[in-house]
N, CA, C and O atoms as a DFTB+ gen file, in Angstrom:
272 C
 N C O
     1  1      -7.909      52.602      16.474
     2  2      -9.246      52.272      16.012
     3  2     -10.267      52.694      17.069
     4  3     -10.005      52.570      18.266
     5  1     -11.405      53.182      16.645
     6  2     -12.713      53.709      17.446
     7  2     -13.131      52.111      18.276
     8  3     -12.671      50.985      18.085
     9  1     -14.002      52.518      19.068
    10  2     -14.868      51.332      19.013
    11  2     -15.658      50.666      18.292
    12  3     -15.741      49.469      18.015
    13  1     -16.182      51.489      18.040
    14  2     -17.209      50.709      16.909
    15  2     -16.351      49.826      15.542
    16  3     -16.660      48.818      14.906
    17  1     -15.282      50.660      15.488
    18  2     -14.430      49.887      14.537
    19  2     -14.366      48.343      15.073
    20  3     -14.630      47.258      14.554
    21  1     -14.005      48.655      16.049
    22  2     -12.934      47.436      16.937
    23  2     -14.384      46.109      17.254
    24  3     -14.164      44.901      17.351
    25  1     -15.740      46.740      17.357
    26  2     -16.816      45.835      17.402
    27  2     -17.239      45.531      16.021
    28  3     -17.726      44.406      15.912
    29  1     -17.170      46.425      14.633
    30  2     -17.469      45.560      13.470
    31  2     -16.315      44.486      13.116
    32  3     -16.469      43.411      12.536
    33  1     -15.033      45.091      13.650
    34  2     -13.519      43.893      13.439
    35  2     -14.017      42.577      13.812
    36  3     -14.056      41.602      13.061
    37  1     -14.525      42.634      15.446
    38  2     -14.742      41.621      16.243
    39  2     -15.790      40.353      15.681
    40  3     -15.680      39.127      15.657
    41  1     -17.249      41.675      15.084
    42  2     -18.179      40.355      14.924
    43  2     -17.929      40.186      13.119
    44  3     -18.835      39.768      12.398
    45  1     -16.712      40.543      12.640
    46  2     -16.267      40.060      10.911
    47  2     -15.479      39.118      11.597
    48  3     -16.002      38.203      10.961
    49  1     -14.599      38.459      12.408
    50  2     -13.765      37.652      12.864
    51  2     -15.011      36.344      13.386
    52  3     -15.175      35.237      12.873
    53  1     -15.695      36.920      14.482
    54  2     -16.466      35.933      14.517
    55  2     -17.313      35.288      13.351
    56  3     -17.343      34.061      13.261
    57  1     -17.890      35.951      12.601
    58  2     -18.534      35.336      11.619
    59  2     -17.697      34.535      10.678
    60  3     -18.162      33.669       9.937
    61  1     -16.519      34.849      10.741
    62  2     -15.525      34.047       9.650
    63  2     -15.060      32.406      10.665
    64  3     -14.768      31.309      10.189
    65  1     -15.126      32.714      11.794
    66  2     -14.894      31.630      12.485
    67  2     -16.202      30.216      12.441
    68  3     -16.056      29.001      12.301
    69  1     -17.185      30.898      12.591
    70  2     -18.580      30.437      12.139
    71  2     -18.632      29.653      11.421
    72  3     -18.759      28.445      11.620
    73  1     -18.484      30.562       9.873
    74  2     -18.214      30.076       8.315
    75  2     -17.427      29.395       8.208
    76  3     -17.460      28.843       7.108
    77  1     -16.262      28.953       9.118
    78  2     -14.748      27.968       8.686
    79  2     -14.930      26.823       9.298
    80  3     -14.107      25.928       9.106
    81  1     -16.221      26.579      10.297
    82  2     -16.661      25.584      10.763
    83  2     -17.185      24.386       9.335
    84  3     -16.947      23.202       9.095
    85  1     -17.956      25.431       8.680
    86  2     -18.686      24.765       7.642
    87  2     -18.457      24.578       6.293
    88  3     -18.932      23.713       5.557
    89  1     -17.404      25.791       5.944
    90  2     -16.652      25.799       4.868
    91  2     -14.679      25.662       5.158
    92  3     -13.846      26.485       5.538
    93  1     -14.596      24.315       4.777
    94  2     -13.300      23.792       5.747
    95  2     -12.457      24.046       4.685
    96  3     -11.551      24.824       4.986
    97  1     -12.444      23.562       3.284
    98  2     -11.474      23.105       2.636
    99  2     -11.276      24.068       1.181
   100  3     -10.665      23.711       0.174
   101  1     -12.009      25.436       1.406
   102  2     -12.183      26.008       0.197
   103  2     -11.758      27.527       0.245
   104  3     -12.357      28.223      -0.576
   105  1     -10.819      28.192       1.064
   106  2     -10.958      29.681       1.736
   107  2     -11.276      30.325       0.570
   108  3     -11.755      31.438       0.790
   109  1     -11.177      30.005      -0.726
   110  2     -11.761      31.564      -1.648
   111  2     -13.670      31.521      -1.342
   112  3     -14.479      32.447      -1.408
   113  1     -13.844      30.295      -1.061
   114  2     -15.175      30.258      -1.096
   115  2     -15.648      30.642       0.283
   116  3     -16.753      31.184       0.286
   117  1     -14.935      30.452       1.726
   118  2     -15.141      31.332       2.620
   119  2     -15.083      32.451       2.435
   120  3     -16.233      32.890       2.475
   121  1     -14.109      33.520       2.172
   122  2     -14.145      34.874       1.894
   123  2     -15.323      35.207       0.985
   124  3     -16.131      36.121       1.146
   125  1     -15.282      34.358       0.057
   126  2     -16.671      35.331      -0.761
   127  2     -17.608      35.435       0.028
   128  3     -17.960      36.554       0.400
   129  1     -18.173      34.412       0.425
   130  2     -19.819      34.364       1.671
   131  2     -19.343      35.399       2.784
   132  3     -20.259      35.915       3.424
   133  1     -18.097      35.760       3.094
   134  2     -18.218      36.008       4.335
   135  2     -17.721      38.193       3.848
   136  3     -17.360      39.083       4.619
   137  1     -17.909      38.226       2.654
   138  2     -17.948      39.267       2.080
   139  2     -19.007      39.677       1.578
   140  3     -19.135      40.860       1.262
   141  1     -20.123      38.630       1.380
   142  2     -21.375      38.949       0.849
   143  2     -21.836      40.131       1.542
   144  3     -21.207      40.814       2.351
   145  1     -23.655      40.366       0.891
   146  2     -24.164      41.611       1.087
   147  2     -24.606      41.350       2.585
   148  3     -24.448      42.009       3.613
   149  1     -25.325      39.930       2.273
   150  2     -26.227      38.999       3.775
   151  2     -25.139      39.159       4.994
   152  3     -25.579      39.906       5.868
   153  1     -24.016      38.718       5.232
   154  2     -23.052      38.607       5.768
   155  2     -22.938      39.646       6.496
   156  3     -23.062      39.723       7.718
   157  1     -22.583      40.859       5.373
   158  2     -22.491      42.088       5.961
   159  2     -23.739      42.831       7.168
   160  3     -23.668      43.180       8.346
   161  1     -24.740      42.824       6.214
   162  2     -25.819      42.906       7.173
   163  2     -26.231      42.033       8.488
   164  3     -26.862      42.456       9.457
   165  1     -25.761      40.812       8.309
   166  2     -26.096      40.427      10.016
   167  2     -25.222      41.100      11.236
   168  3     -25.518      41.446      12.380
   169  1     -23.785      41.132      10.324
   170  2     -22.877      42.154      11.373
   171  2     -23.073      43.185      11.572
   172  3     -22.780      43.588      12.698
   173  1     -23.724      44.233      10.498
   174  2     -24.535      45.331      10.668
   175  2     -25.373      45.374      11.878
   176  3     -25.078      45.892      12.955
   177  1     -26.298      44.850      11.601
   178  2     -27.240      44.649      12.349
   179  2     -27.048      44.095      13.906
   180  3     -27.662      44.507      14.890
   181  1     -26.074      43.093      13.871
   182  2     -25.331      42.805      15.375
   183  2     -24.769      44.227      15.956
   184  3     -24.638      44.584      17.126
   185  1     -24.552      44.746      15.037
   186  2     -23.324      46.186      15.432
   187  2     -24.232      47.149      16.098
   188  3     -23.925      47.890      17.032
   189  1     -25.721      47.031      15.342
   190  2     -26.668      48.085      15.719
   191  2     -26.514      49.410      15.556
   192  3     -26.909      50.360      16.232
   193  1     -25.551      49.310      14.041
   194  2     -24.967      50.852      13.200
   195  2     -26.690      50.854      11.993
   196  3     -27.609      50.073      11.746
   197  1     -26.392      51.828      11.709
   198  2     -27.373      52.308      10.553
   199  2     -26.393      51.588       9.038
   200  3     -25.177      51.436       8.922
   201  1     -27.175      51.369       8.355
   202  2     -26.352      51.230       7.052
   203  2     -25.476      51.817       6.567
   204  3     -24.492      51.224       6.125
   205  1     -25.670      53.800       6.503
   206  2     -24.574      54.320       5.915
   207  2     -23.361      54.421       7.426
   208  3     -22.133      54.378       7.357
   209  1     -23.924      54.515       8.259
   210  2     -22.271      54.452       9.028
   211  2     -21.456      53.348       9.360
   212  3     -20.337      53.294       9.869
   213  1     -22.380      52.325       8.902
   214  2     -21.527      51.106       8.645
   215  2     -21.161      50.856       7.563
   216  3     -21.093      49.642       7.375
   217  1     -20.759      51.722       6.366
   218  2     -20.531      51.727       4.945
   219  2     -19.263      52.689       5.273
   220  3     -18.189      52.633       4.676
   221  1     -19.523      53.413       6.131
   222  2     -18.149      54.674       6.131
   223  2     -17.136      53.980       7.413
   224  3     -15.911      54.050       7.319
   225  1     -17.755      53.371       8.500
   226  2     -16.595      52.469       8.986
   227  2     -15.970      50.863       7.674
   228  3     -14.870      50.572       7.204
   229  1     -16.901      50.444       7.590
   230  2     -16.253      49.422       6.236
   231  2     -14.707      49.900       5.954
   232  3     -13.598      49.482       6.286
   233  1     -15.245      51.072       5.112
   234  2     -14.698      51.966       4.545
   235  2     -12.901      51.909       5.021
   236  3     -11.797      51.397       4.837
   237  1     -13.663      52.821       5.703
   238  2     -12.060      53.496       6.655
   239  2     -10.934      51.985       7.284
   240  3      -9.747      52.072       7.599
   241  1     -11.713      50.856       7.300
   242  2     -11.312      49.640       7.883
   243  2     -10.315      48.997       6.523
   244  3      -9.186      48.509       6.574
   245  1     -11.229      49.219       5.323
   246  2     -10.193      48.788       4.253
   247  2      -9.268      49.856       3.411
   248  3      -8.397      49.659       2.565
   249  1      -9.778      51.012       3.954
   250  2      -8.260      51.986       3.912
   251  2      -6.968      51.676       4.810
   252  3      -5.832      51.306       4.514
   253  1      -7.590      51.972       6.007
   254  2      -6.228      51.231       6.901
   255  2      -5.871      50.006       6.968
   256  3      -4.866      49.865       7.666
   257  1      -6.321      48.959       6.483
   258  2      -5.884      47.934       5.336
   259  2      -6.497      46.452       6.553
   260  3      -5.988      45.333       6.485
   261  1      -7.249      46.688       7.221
   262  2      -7.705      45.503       8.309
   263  2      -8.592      45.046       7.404
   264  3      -8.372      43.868       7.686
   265  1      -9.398      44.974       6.568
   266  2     -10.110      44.501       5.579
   267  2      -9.618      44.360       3.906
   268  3      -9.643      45.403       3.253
   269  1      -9.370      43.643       3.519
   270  2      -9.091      44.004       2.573
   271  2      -9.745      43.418       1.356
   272  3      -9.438      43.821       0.235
């Protein structure tokens, strides 16, 4: 994995850790929020990628199956 891979991995892990603080007892309902559009974009935006190259790492992350 690139870096940048390995830093959108990092802050999708953190944000799910976040979310499991507050959503304890429901994981389909964690994964959805933490799949949302909002979601995505704060990690975006933490990542400090542009939209489409954080659409083509996404990407390549749930080809090689770390996202799924």
């Amino acid at each position: 994995m690139t870096k940048k891979q390995i830093l959108v991995v990092s802050e999708l892990l953190k944000e799910r850790y976040v979310l499991s603080k507050s959503i304890k007892d429901n994981t389909q309902l964690l994964d959805d929020v933490l799949m949302s559009a909002d979601t995505k974009r704060r990690i975006r935006e933490r990542c400090g990628l542009k939209e489409s190259h954080f659409q083509v790492i996404w990407g390549l992350l749930r080809k090689k199956g770390v996202i799924v």
